[in-house]
FIRO-209788 format. One line per 4 residues: their letters; for each residue x negated, y, z of C-alpha. Coordinates in pm, whole numbers. Layout:
BEGIN
A	X:Y:Z | ... .
This chain:
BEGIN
XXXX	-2189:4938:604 | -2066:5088:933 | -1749:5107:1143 | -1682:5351:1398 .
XXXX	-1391:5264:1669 | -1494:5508:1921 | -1286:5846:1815 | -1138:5776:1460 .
XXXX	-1150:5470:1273 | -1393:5498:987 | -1634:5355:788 | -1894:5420:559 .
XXXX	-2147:5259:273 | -2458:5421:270 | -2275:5778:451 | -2047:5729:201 .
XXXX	-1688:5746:340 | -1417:5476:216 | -1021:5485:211 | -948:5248:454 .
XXXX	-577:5214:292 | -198:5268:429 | -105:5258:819 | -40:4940:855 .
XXXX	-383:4814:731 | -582:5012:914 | -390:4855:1233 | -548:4511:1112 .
XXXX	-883:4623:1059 | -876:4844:1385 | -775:4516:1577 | -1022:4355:1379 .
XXXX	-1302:4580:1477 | -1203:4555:1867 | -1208:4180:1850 | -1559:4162:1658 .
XXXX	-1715:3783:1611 | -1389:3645:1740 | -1062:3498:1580 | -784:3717:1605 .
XXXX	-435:3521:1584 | -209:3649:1316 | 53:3697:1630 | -157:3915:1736 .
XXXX	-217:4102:1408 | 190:4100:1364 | 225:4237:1697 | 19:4503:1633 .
XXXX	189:4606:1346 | 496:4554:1405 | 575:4505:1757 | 866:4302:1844 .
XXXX	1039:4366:1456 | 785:4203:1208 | 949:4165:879 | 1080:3803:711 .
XXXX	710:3868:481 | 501:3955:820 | 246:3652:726 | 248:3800:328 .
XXXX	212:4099:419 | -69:4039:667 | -231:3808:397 | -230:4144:112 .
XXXX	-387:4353:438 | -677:4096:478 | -708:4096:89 | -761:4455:47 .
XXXX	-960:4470:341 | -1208:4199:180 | -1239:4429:-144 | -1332:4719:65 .
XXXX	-1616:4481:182 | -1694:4356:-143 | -1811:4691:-229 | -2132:4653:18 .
XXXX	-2193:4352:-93 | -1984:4182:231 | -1677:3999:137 | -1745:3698:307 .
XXXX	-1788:3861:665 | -1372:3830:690 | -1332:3467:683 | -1019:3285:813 .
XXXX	-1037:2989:1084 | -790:2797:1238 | -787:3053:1534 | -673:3327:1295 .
XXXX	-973:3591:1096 | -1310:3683:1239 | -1506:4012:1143 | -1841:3931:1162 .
XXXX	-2057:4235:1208 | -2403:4281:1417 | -2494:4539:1670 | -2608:4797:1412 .
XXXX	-2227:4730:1204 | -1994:4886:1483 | -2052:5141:1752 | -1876:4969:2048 .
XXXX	-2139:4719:1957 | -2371:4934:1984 | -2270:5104:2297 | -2219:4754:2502 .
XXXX	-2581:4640:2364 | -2720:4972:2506 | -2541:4978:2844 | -2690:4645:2858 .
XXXX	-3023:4735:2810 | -2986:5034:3066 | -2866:4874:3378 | -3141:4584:3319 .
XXXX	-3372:4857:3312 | -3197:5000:3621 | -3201:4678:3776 | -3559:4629:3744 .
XXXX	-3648:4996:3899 | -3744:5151:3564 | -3507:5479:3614 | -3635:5678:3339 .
XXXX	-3558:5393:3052 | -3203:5350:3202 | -3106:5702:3172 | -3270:5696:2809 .
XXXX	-3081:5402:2707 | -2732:5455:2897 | -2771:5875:2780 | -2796:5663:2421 .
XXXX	-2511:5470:2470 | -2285:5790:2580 | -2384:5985:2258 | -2211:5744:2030 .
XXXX	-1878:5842:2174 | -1692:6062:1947 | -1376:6136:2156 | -1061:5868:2257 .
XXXX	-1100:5555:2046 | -881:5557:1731 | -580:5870:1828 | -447:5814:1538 .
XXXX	-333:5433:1546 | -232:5414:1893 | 136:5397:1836 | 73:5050:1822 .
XXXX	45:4922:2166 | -188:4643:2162 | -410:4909:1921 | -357:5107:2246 .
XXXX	-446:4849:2532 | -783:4795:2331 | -849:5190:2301 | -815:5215:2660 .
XXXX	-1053:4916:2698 | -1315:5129:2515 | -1265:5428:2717 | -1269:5219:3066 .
XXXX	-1633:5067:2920 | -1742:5406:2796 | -1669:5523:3160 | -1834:5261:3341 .
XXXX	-2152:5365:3114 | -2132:5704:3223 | -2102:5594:3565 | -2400:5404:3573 .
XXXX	-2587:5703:3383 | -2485:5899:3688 | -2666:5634:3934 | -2927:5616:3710 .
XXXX	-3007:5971:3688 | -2955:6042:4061 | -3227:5791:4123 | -3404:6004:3926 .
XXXX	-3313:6329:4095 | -3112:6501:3828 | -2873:6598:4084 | -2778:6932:3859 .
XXXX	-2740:6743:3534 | -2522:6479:3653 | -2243:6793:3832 | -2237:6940:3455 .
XXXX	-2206:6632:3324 | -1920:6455:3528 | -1665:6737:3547 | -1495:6727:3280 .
XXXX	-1487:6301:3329 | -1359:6356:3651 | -1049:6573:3567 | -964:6351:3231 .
XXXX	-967:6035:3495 | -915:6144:3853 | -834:5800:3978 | -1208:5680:3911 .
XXXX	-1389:5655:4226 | -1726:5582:4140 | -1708:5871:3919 | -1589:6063:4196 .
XXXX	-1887:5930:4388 | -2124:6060:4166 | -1959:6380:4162 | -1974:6386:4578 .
XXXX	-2327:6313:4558 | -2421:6527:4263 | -2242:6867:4421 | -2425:6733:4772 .
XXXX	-2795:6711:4658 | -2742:7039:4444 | -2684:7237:4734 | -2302:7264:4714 .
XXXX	-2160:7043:5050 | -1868:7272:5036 | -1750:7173:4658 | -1842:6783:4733 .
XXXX	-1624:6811:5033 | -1348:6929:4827 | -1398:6718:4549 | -1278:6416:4786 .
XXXX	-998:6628:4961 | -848:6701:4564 | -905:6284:4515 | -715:6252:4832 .
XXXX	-409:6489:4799 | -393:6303:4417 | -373:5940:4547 | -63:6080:4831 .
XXXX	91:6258:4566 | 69:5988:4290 | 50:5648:4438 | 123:5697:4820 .
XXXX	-278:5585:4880 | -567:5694:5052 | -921:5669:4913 | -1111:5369:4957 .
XXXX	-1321:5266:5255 | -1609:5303:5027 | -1558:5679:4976 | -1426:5766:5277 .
XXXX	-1787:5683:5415 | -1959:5907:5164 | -1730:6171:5265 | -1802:6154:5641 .
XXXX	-2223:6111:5553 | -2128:6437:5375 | -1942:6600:5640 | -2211:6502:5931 .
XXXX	-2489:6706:5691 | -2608:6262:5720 | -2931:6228:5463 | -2810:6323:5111 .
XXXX	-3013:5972:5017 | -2717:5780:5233 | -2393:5658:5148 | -2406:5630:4758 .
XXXX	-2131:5364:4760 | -2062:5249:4455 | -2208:5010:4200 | -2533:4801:4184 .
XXXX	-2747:5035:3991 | -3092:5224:4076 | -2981:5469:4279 | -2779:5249:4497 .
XXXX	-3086:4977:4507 | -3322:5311:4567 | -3136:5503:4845 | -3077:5170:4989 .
XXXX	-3410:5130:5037 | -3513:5461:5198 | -3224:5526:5449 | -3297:5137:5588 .
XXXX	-2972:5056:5482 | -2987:4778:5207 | -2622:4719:5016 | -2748:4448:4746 .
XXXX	-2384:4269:4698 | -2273:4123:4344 | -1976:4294:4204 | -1648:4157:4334 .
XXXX	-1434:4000:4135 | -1197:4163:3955 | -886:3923:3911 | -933:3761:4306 .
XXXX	-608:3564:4360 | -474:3466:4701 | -660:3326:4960 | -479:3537:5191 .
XXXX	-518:3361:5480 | -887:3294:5467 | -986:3650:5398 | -800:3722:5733 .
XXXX	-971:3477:5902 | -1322:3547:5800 | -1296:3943:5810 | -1161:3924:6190 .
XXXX	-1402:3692:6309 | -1678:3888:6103 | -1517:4220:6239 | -1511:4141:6547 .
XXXX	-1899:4006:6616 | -1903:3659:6542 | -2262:3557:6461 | -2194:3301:6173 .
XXXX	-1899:3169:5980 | -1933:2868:5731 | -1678:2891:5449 | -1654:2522:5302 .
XXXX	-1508:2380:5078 | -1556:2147:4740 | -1749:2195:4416 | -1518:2491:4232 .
XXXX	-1324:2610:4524 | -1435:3023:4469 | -1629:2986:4848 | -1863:3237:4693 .
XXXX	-1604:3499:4523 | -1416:3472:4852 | -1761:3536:5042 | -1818:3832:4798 .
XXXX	-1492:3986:4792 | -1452:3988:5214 | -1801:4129:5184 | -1675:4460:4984 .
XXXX	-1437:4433:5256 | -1631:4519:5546 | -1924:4781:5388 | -1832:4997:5718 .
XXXX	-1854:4759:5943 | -2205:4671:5869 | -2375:4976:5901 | -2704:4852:5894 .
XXXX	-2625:4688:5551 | -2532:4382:5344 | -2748:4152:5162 | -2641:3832:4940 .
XXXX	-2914:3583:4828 | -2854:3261:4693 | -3019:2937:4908 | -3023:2726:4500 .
XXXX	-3181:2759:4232 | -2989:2744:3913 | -3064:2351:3845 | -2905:2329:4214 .
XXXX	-3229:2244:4358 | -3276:2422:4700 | -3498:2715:4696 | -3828:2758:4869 .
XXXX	-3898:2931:5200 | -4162:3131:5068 | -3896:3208:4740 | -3640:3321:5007 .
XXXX	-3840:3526:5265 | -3997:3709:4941 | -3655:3824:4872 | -3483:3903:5104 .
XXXX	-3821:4125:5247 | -3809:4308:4895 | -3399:4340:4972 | -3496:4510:5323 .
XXXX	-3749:4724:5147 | -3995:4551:5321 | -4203:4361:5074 | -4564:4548:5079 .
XXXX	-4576:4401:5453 | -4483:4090:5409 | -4695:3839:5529 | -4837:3525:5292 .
XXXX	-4742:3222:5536 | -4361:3165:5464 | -4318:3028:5816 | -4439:3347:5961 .
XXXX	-4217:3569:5688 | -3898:3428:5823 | -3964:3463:6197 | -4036:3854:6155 .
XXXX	-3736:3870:5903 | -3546:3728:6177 | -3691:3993:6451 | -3597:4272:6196 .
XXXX	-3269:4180:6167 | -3214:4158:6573 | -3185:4535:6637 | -2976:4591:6288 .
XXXX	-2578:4510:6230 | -2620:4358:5878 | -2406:4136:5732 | -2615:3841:5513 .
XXXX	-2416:3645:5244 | -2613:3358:5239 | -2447:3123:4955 | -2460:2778:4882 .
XXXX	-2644:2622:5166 | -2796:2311:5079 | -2863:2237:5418 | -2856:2340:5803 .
XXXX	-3235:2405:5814 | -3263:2673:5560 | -2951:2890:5736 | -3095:2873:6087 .
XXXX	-3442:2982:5889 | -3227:3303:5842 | -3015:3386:6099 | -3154:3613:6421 .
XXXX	-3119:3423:6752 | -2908:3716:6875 | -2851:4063:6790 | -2500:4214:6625 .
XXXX	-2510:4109:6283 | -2333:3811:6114 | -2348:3611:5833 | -2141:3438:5610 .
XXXX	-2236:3112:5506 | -2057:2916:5173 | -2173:2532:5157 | -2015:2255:4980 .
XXXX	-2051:2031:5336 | -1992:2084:5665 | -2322:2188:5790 | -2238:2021:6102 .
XXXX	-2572:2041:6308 | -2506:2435:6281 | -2360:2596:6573 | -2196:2780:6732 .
XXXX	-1966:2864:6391 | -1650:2940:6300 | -1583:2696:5997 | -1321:2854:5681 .
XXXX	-1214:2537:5495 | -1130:2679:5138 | -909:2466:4979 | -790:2404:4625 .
XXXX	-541:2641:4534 | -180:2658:4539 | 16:2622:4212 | 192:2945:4206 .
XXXX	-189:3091:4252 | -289:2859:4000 | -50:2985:3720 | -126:3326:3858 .
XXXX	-464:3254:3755 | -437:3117:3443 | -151:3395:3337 | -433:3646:3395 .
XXXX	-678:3446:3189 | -380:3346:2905 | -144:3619:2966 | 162:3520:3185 .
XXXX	365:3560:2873 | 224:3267:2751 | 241:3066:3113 | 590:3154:3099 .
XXXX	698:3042:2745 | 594:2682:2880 | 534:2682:3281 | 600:2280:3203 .
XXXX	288:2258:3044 | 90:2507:3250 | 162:2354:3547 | 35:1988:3412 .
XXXX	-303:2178:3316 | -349:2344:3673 | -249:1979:3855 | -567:1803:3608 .
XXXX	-762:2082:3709 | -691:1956:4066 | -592:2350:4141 | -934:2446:4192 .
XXXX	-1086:2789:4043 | -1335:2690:3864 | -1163:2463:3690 | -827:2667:3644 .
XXXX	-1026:2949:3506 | -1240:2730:3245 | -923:2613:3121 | -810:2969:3086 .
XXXX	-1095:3100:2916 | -1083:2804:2666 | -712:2895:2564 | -785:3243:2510 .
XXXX	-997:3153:2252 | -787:2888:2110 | -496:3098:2067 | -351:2889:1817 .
XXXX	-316:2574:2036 | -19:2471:2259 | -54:2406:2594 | 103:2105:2551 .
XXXX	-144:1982:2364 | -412:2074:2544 | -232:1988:2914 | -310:1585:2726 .
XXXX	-663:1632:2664 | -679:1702:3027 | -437:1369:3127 | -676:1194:3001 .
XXXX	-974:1140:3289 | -1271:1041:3049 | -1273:1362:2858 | -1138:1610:3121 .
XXXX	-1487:1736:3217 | -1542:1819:2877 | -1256:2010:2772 | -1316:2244:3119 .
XXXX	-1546:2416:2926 | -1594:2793:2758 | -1866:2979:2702 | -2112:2966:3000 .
XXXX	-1819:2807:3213 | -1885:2451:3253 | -1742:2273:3493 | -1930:1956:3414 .
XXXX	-2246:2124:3524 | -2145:2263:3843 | -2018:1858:3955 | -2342:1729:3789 .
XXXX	-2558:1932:4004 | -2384:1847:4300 | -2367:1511:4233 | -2761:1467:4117 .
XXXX	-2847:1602:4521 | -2600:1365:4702 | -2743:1076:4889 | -2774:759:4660 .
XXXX	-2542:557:4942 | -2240:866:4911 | -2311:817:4545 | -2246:446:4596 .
XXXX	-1932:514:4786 | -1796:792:4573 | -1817:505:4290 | -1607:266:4479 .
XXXX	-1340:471:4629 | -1307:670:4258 | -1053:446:4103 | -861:454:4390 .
XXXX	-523:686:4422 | -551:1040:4444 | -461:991:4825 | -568:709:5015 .
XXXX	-521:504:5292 | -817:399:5549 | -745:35:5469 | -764:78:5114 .
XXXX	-1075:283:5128 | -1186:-27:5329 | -1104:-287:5034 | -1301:-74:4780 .
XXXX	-1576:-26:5029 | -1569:-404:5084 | -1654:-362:5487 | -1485:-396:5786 .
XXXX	-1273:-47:5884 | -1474:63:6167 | -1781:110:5941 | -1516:245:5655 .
XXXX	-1438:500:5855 | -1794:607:5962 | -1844:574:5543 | -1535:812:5496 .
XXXX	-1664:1045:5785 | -1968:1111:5633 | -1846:1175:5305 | -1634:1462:5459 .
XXXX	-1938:1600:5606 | -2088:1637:5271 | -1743:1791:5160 | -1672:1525:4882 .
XXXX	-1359:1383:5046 | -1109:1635:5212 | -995:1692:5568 | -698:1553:5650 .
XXXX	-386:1787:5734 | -357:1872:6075 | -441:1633:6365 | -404:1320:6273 .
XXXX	-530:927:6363 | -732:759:6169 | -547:472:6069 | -266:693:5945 .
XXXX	-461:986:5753 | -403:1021:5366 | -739:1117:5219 | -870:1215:4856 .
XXXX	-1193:1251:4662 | -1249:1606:4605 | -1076:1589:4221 | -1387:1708:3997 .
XXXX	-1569:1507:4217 | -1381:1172:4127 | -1354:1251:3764 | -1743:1255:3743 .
XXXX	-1733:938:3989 | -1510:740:3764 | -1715:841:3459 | -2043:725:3586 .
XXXX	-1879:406:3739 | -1742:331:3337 | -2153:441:3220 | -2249:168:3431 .
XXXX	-2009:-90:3398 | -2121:-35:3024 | -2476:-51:3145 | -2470:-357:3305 .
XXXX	-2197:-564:3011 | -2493:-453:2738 | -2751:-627:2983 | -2570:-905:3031 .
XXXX	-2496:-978:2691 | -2867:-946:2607 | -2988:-1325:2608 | -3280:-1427:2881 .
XX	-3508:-1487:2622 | -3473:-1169:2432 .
């Protein structure tokens, strides 16, 4: 049996095409299909077919839907793939069930293939993905405007496929196949940038400067005209490489696929940056701090910061920020490993050489790698993302002595023996960016129907990102529960870690890894000082320490280095300072201090002679 969302909905046994019953049903199997292997809440099923008037029989009626939907199953043999759990029903279908399936599991395929350099199996795969489209997903239902949001989903994934089967194939050279190919896109969605890229590039490499040129002046007049904008940055750069007659391999500026990686390469001009994020919140006042002292020449700045702050999506997005300014390039590279081990020289030197383009050359000694990496980058303006420093060693490894480029470092500590630096603290959010988080995540309809309760979730997640968004992405799942409800699973310390979780967002194994490299005598500390209030005095951080205050405060010191305990606000004494355990931080503190308080009452309750 197979379902087809992308043009109109249908489905068939065997080729064979079946009724798929009266409007109404086919809005619940259509919102079914777009929310495949995942509950879908029977508010949302009422909303989509009814809107804001639902009927007194909306849940009967929904119930006689599902029914007849179930029969239409039963004749492949498939009845029980629409089951009902407390979430609301799941459709379970495979890849080979439902083209959008089929198209995301494709795309996938290509740009790993593209990532990897193999240019002729990403065009294959992402040219497979773009001939299961069959025109705007499901015309006929979208009078129903959540059936409408999720159509447009489809066609914003369906263009991000073609746009990366543009990149794909002009790594490959098909300059003339990608112009026929993106027209039409590019009058249907104007507003799409990297499409427009493409385009640029495309009508460029064929031979037809004039037409690229023009292409971005028609983008141009459309954003005045439309939205009072101007292009991005990003294009505006393609459009003056254009304009100089620069090398058509320069200035692709979009996306992380082949060609990018490949023209990269060859023009010297490496742009190997993770994809910003989409939903950044705030942080207003750091991203004007670190692009003006990146902007204008500073050789390092540190952005610090706890376990789950968002030091590296603030790196990232600040990054995307500055492509211009950086002619000679960006380059991210990440100093951990994923257990939160550091990495090895010789790991690090291999790629970031391979990022340069460099990597035949590269010599074997790792010592030797990293002081001719450093000599390259002396004569280049590139701007290196280096994120999650372990320590101060592995930075200055990295960093030229001198030259114009900079670097943006994100560590959980201080890094104090590096200098000279310009140190970003990134703090835990605010709670209006909190909520705005979370409403993103949730839906701000649902923030709003109980802010009470929101706000109690973003103050356990001690307003940090990580956190915040965990707790998001578990609630869109759970549709069905209350925040209420779920605002006292976090109250409650010893089981807070493990309700922060969703997917592959786990908090617990972020502060786990941070806390499995900390010094055994911060560990020590961080035990002691954990049941303590979430702000403290010096003097009480000197009772739980149990020593005198001058060594306290060397204690407390130090733990601030290692960015476990935050800075106090402001210039301030000592003596009168409020301080605080980084909040994740103390909830894995005080759980470890219970484990071994349990530890040592089993021991001691074993008899000498056992």
């Amino acid at each position: 049996m197979r379902f087809r969302v992308l043009g109109h909905l249908s489905a068939d046994i065997d080729g064979r095409m079946l009724p798929l019953g009266p409007h109404k049903q086919q809005l619940v199997l259509a919102m079914l299909l777009c929310h495949p292997n995942a509950p879908v809440s029977v508010d949302m099923l009422t909303e989509a077919v009814w809107e804001d008037e639902p009927p007194r029989t909306a849940r009967k009626n929904l119930q006689m839907y599902v029914s007849a939907l179930r029969k239409l199953l039963a004749e492949a043999g498939e009845a029980d793939r629409l089951v009902h759990r407390p979430g609301g029903y799941i459709l379970r279908l495979a890849e080979t069930d439902l083209d959008s399936l089929r198209l995301r599991a494709m795309a996938r395929a290509g740009r790993e293939a593209a990532a990897s350099g193999d240019f002729e199996a990403a065009v294959r795969l992402l040219q497979q993905a773009r001939e299961l489209w069959a025109g705007p997903p499901l015309p006929e239902l979208r009078g129903s405007l959540p059936v409408q949001a999720e159509a447009d989903r489809l066609i914003s994934r369906y263009l991000a496929v073609c746009e990366d089967w543009a990149e794909a194939a002009l790594g490959l050279g098909h300059a003339h196949e990608v112009v026929e190919a993106v027209g039409d896109l590019v009058e249907q969605h104007p507003m799409r940038e990297r499409l427009r890229a493409a385009q640029m590039t495309a009508l460029h490499r064929s031979g037809r400067r004039a037409e690229a040129l023009g292409a971005f002046d028609g983008l141009r007049q459309h954003l005045s005209r439309e939205l009072g904008l101007s292009p991005s940055p990003a294009l505006e750069a393609l459009y003056r490489s254009i304009l100089a007659e620069g090398t058509t391999g320069a200035g692709f500026p979009f996306g992380t696929g082949p060609a990018r990686r490949s023209e990269s390469s060859q023009s010297g001009r490496p742009a190997l940056l993770p994809p910003d994020t989409a939903d950044f919140i705030g942080r207003e006042d750091q991203v004007r701090e670190l692009r003006e002292a990146l902007a204008g020449g500073s050789a390092a700045v540190v952005a610090v910061g706890p376990a789950g702050a968002g030091k590296t999506a603030l790196a990232i997005h600040v990054a995307h920020r500055l492509r211009d300014e950086f002619p000679g390039g960006q380059i991210f590279v990440r100093l951990r490993e994923d257990s939160g081990k550091p990495r090895s020289l010789a790991s690090l030197t291999a790629e970031l050489w391979s990022s340069a383009g460099l990597a035949e050359s590269r010599p074997g000694d790792p010592e030797q790698a990293a002081a001719l990496w450093r000599a390259w980058l002396v004569g280049r303006k590139v701007l290196l993302v280096l994120d999650d420093a372990p320590d101060e060693t592995c930075v200055r490894l990295l960093l030229p002595g001198s030259g114009p480029g900079s670097a943006v470092v994100t560590a959980r500590s201080q890094l104090a023996g590096l200098a000279p630096v310009l140190r970003v603290e990134v703090p835990p959010y605010s709670m209006a960016e909190a909520l705005d988080m979370l409403g993103r995540v949730i839906g701000p309809g649902r923030v709003r129907a109980d802010q009470a309760a929101a706000e109690r979730i973003a103050t356990a997640c001690g307003m940090l990102p990580l956190a915040v968004r965990a707790a998001g992405l578990k609630l869109a799942v759970l549709r069905h529960l209350p925040l209420g409800e779920y605002a006292a699973r976090l109250d409650d310390p010893t089981t807070a870690l493990d309700e922060l979780s969703a997917g592959d967002t786990a908090v617990r194994r972020h502060v786990a890894d941070q806390w499995q490299h900390l010094d055994t005598s911060v560990r020590s500390a961080l035990l002691r000082l954990g049941p303590l209030p979430a702000l403290f005095t010096l003097d009480e951080a000197a009772t739980a320490l149990g020593c005198e205050k001058r060594q306290t405060l060397r204690t407390v010191e130090r733990l601030i280095e290692m960015g476990v305990v935050a800075l106090p606000a402001g210039e301030i004494a000592a003596s009168d300072a409020l301080y605080a355990v980084s909040h994740l931080t103390r909830l894995y503190a005080n759980e470890m201090a219970a484990q071994s308080a349990i530890g040592a009452a089993v021991v001691a309750a074993v008899p000498p002679d056992a």
